[in-house]
N, C-alpha and C positions, 0 to 999 in steps of 0.2 A: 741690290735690285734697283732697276732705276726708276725715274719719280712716274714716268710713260706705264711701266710694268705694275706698279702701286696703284694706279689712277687703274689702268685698267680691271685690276681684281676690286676694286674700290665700285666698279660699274659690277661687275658680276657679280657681285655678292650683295647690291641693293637687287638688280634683277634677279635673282633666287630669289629676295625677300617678296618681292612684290609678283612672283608665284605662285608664294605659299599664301597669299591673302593679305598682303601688307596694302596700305596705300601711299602713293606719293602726296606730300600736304603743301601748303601753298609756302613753308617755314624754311629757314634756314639754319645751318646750328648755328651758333654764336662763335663757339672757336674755329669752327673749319670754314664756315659758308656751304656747306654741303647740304644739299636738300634733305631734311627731313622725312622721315617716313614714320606711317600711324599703324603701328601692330596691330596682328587679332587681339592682343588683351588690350588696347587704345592708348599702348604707350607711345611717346614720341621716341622713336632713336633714329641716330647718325649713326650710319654706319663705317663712314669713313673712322671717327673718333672710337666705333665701336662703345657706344656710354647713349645711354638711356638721358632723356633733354626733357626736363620740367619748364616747362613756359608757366612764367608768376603774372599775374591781370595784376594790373593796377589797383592796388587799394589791400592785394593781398600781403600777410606776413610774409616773406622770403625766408625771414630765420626758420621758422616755422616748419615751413617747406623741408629745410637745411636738414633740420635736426631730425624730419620722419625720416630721409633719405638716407643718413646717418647709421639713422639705429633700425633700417631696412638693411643694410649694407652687413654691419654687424649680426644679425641676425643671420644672416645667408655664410657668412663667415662661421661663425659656431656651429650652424648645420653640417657644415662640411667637417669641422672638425672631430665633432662626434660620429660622423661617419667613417673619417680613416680612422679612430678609435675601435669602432666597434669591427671594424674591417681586423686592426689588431688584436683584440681580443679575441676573433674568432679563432684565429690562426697560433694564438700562443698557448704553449703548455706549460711554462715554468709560472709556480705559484707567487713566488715572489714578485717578478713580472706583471704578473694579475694582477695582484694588490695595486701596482703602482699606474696601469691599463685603469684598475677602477676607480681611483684616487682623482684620477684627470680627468673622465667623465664625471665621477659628481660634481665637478666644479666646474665644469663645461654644463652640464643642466641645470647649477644655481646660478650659472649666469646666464642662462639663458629665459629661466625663471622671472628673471630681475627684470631682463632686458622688455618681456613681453608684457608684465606688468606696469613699468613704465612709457611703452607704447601706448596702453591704455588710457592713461591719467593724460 
């Protein structure tokens, strides 16, 4: 595809965004220079990068920042996994199977246990 063809879906697909309620912000991202946009939920994303853009203020932790986004990140990862899990389990009959279907969800919900517990702290 060429860079002309990119650029151009790169425009469509911020105008889709800013149909559906987004708005354009006065920000740039930092890796691309591509105008940021402010979601209905008030996140910043680049759409070109396709990746959600934290702006840190002066004075704030960044680590800080790092590590919610982190273990947000993680979080959204185990959800999905327990979900093709249970997509599997629906679907299978062999017992043995089962057992070992239910073996990886427990430890997909103790980490995920872990995970939300130290989101808190």
């Amino acid at each position: 595809m060429s860079r002309k063809q990119t650029e151009d879906q790169d425009v469509r697909r911020m105008a889709d965004l800013l149909r559906q309620g987004s708005t354009l912000t006065d920000l740039a991202c930092p890796a691309c220079h591509s105008p940021l946009l402010k979601l209905k939920n008030s996140d910043l994303w680049c759409e070109k990068c396709q990746k959600k853009v934290v702006v840190v203020k002066e004075g704030e932790d960044a680590s800080k920042l790092q590590n919610a986004a982190a273990l947000n990140s993680l979080e959204n990862t185990l959800l999905a996994k327990i979900q093709e899990i249970q997509t599997k389990m629906q679907n299978e009959t062999n017992v043995d199977e089962l057992l070992k279907i239910n073996t990886t969800l427990s430890a997909l919900l103790d980490s995920l246990e872990k995970l939300r517990k130290a989101k808190k702290t």
